[in-house]
C-alpha positions in Angstrom: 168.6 80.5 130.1 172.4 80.6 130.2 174.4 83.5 131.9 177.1 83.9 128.8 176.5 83.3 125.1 179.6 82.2 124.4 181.9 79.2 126.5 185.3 80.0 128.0 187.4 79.0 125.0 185.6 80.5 122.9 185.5 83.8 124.6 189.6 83.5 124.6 189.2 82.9 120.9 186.8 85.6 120.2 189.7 88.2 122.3 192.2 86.8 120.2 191.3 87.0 116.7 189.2 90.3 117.4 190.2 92.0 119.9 189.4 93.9 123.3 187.5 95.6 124.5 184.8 94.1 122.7 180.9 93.2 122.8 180.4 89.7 120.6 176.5 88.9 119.8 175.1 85.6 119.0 172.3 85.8 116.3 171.5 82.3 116.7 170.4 82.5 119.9 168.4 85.9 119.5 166.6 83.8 116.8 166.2 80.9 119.0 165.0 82.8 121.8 162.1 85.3 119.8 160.9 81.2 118.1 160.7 80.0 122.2 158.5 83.6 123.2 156.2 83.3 120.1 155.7 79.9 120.5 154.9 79.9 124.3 152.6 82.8 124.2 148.5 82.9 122.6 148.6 83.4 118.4 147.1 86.4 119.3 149.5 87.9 121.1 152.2 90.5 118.9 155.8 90.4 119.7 156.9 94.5 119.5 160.5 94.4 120.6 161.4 97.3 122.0 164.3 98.9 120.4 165.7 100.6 123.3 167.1 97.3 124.4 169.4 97.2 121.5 168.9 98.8 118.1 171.7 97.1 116.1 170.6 96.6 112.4 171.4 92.9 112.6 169.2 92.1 115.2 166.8 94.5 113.8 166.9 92.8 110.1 166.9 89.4 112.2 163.8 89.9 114.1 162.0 91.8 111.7 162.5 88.6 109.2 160.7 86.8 111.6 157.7 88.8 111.8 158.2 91.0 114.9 156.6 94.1 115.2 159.0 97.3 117.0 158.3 99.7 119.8 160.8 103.0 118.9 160.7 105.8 121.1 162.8 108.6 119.0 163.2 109.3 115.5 166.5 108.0 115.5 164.9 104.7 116.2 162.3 105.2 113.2 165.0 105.7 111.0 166.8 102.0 112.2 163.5 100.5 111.7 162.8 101.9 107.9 166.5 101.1 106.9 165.6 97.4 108.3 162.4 97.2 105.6 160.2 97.1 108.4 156.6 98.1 106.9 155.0 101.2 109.4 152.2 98.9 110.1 154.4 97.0 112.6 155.7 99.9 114.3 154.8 101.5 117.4 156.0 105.0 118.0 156.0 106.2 121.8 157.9 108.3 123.9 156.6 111.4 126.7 158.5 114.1 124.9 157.5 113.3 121.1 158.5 116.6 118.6 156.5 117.8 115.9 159.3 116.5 113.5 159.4 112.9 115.4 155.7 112.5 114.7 155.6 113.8 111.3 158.3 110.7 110.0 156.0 108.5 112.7 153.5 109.8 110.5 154.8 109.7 107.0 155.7 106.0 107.7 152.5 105.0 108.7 153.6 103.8 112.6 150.9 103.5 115.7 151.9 106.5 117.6 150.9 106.0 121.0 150.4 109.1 122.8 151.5 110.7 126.0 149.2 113.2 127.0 146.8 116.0 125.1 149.9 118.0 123.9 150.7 114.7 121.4 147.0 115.3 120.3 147.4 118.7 119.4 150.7 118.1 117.6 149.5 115.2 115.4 145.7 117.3 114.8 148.0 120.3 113.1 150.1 118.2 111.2 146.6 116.5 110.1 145.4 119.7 108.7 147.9 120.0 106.5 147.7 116.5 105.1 145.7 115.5 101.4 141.8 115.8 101.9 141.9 111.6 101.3 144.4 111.0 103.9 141.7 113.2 106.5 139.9 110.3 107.8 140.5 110.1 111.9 143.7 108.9 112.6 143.7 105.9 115.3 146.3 106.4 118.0 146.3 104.4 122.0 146.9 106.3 124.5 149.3 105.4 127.1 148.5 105.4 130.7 150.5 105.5 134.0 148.1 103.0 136.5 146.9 103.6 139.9 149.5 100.6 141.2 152.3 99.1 139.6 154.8 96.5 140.2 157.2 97.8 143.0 161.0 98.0 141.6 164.1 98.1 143.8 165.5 100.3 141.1 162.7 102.3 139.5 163.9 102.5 136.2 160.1 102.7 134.6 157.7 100.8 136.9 156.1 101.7 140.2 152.8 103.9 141.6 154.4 107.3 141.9 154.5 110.2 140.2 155.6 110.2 136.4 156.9 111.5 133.1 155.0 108.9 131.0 151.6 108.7 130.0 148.1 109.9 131.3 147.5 109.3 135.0 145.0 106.5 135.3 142.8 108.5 137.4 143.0 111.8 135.0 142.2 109.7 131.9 138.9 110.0 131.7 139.1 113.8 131.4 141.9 113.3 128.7 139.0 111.2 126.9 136.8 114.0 127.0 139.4 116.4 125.7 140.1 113.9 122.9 136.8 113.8 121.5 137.5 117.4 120.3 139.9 116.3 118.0 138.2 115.8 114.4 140.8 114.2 113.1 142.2 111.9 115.9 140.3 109.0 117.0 141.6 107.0 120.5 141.7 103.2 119.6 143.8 102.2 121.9 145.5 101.7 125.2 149.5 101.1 125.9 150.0 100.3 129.7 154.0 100.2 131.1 154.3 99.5 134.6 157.6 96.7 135.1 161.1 96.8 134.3 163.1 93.2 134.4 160.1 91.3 136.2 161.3 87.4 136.5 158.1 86.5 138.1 155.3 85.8 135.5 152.1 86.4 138.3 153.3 89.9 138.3 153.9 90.9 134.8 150.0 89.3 134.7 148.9 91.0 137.2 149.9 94.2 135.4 147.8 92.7 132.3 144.7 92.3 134.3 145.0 96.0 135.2 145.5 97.0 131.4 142.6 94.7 130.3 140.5 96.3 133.3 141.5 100.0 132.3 140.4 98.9 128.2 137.2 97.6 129.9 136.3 101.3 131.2 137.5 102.9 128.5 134.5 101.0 126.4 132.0 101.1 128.9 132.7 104.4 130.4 134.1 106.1 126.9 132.3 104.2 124.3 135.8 103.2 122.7 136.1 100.3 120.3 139.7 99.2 121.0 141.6 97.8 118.4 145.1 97.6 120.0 145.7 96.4 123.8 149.8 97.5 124.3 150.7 95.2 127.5 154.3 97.2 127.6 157.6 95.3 128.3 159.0 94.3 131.7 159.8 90.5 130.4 163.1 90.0 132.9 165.9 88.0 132.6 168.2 86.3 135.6 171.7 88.0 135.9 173.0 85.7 138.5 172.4 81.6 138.9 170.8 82.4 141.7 167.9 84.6 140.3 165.2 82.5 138.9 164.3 82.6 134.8 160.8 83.8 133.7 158.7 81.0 133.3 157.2 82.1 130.1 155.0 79.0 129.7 153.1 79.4 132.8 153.0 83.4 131.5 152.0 82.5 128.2 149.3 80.6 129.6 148.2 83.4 131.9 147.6 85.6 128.9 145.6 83.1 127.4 143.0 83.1 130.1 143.3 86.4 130.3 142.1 86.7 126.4 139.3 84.5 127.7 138.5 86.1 130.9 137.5 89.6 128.2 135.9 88.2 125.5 134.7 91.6 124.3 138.5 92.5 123.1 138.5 90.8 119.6 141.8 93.5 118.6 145.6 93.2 118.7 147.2 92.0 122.2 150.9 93.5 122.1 153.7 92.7 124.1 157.2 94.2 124.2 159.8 92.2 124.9 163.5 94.1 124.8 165.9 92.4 127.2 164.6 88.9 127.2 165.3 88.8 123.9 168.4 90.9 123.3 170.5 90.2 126.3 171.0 86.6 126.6 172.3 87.0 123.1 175.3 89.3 123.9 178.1 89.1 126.4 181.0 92.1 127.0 185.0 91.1 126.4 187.7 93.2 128.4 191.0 92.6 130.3 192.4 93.6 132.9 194.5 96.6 132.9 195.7 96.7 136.5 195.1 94.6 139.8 195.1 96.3 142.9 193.8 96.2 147.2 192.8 99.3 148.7 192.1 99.3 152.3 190.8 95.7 152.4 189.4 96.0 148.9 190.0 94.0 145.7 190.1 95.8 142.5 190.2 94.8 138.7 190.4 97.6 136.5 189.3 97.0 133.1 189.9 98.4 129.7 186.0 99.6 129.4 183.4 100.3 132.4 180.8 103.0 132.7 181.8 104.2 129.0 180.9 100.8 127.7 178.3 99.7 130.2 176.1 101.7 132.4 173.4 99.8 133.9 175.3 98.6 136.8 175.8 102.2 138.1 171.9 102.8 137.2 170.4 99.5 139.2 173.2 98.7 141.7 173.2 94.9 140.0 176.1 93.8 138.6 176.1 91.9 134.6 177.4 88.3 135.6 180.9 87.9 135.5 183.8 85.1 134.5 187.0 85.1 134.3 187.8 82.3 131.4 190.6 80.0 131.8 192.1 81.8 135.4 192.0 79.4 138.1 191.9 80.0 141.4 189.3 80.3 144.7 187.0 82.9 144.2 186.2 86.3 145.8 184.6 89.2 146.0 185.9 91.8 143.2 185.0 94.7 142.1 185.4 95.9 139.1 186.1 99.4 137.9 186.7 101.2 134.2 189.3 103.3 133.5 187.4 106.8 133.7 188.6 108.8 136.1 186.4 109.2 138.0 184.8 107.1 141.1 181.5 106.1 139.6 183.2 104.4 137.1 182.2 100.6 138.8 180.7 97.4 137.0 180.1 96.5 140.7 180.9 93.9 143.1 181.1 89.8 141.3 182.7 86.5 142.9 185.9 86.0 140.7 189.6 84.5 141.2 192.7 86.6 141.7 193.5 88.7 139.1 196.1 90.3 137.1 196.9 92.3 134.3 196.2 90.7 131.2 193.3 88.5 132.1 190.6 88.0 130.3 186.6 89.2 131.8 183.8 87.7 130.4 180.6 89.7 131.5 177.1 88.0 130.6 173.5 89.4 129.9 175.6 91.5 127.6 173.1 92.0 124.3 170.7 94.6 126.0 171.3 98.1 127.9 175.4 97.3 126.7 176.6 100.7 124.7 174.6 102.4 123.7 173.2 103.0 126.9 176.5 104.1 127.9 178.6 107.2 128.8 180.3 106.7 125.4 181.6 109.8 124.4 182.5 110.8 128.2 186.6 110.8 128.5 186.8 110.2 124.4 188.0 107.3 125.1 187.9 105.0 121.6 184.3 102.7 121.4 184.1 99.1 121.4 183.6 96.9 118.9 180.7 94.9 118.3 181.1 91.6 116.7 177.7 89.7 115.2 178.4 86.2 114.9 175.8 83.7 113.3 176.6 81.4 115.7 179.3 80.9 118.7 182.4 81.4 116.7 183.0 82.9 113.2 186.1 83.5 111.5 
């Protein structure tokens, strides 16, 4: 998996003819790289991709072309999704704070809501009550669940054991169960489990699976569910320096396969929710450099964009891999800063030669978590472009 969508000349060209600051997307390589997933994992496996990652309607239209289902978690998100032609069948609607009006479009278009506790239940059973006597037959729904153990994060964006906004406890669900059941027109059929963010290492992410397929397994026993939907959640990570490893997704598609075979009683859907892996390797971010400075044995770059454009290196503490195109030079260690004024305002720490104003920064990874994720409006300073190309360099 390359670091940077584009090469050095043609990030120059790409600054030139379009300007900066600037995100510039490859669609070819999103395309290329949902064809390599599908093909790697079991037929039986669903590619949702989660919005969250990036909800352009280009990749949207792209992906949804191709046959992917889509994990939204807000109206907002719904709305995307319908404009892209997407048919509610292939959407899965989630979230731990749904509103009566977010569920009632969820509803009208026919998406999987996956629900977040017993308050979802009672939401969706009134707005039931009110619908045509044909349309009164129990509504299936998953439930999602926050497990026992989890993969351990250095940044715990969503993963981990601890306490939690999302989902029903594992060891409280099968009291929700029992609550459910008084629900006439609500039926449980399923089970969404989310416990990694950005997991590179594919015996992991499986041993997350197992747990999921483990949970289902109680659920039927325990429950007397028939499952239709198994939700494996997301966590598929991506490297953001050449020193991190890629996932292997053959030996993970493989995994799930003997998974499938090690629970032979789950004859439903097997989802999984790739965001990042497929949005970010398609993107990278395009700013100069406003003003080079050293401060008490510190080298700055400060750029024309930072935590308005991109946020995630303040939120994980890793930096998006950086370049600077065509500057020569011995590297070192520089950090980068926006112009915000304020001292959080860092794209962190990157290996890159000396600096001055008027160079060119190439940051990588770019496609997923970039603005909208980002302090945007914070300063009012004026938003970035974003540039879809259909392949490294359009006109």
């Amino acid at each position: 998996m390359e670091l940077f969508a584009f090469s050095d000349a043609q990030a120059h060209a790409i600054a030139e003819r379009r300007g900066t600051p600037c995100f510039a997307y490859r669609l070819d390589l999103a395309a290329a790289g949902f064809h390599a997933l599908a093909s790697a994992l079991p037929r039986r496996v669903i590619l949702a991709y989660a919005v969250k990652a990036n909800p352009a309607g280009e990749l949207l239209s792209l992906f949804a072309g191709m046959g992917a289902w889509f994990d939204c978690a807000s109206d907002g998100e719904l709305e995307r999704i319908r404009a892209a032609g997407v048919p509610g069948a292939r959407v899965l609607y989630a979230g731990p704070g749904k509103t009566r009006a977010e569920l009632e479009l969820a509803l009208a278009m026919g998406a999987r809501v996956e629900v977040d506790g017993l308050e979802d239940l009672e939401l969706l059973e009134g707005l039931l009550s009110r619908a045509p006597a044909a349309a009164k037959a129990p509504l299936a729904v998953s439930v999602r669940v926050h497990p026992a153990a989890g993969v351990a994060e250095g940044s715990r964006i969503i993963g981990g054991a601890g306490p939690s906004a999302f989902g029903v406890d594992e060891e409280a669900l099968p009291g929700f169960l029992a609550e459910a059941r008084r629900f006439e027109r609500i039926r449980v059929a399923g089970l969404q489990l989310f416990a990694a963010s950005n997991e590179r290492d594919f015996s992991r992410l499986l041993g997350n699976h197992r747990t999921a397929l483990s949970i289902a397994a109680r659920m039927r026993r325990d429950a007397g569910l028939d499952l239709d939907l198994i939700d494996l959640g997301g966590g598929l990570g991506i490297p953001y320096s050449k020193d991190e490893a890629e996932l292997d997704i053959a030996a993970f598609g493989q995994g799930l396969e003997r998974l499938l075979e090690d629970n032979p009683w789950f004859e439903g859907k097997l989802v999984v929710e790739p965001g990042r892996w497929l949005a970010g390797p398609c993107g990278v971010y395009l700013a100069k450099v406003v003003r080079a400075k050293a401060s008490r044995g510190e080298t700055f770059a400060i750029l024309e964009g930072g935590a308005n454009h991109l946020l995630r290196p303040l939120l994980t503490g890793q930096a998006f891999p950086a370049r600077a195109p065509g500057v020569p030079g011995e590297v070192r260690a520089t950090t980068l800063a926006g112009p915000l004024c304020t001292s959080l305002d860092r794209l962190g720490s990157v290996e890159l030669p000396p600096l001055k104003a008027g160079d060119l920064v190439m940051l990588g990874q770019a496609g997923a978590y970039g603005f909208t994720e980002a302090m945007g409006s914070f300063l009012s300073h004026k938003p970035p472009a974003e540039h879809w190309l259909e392949g490294p360099v359009m006109d």
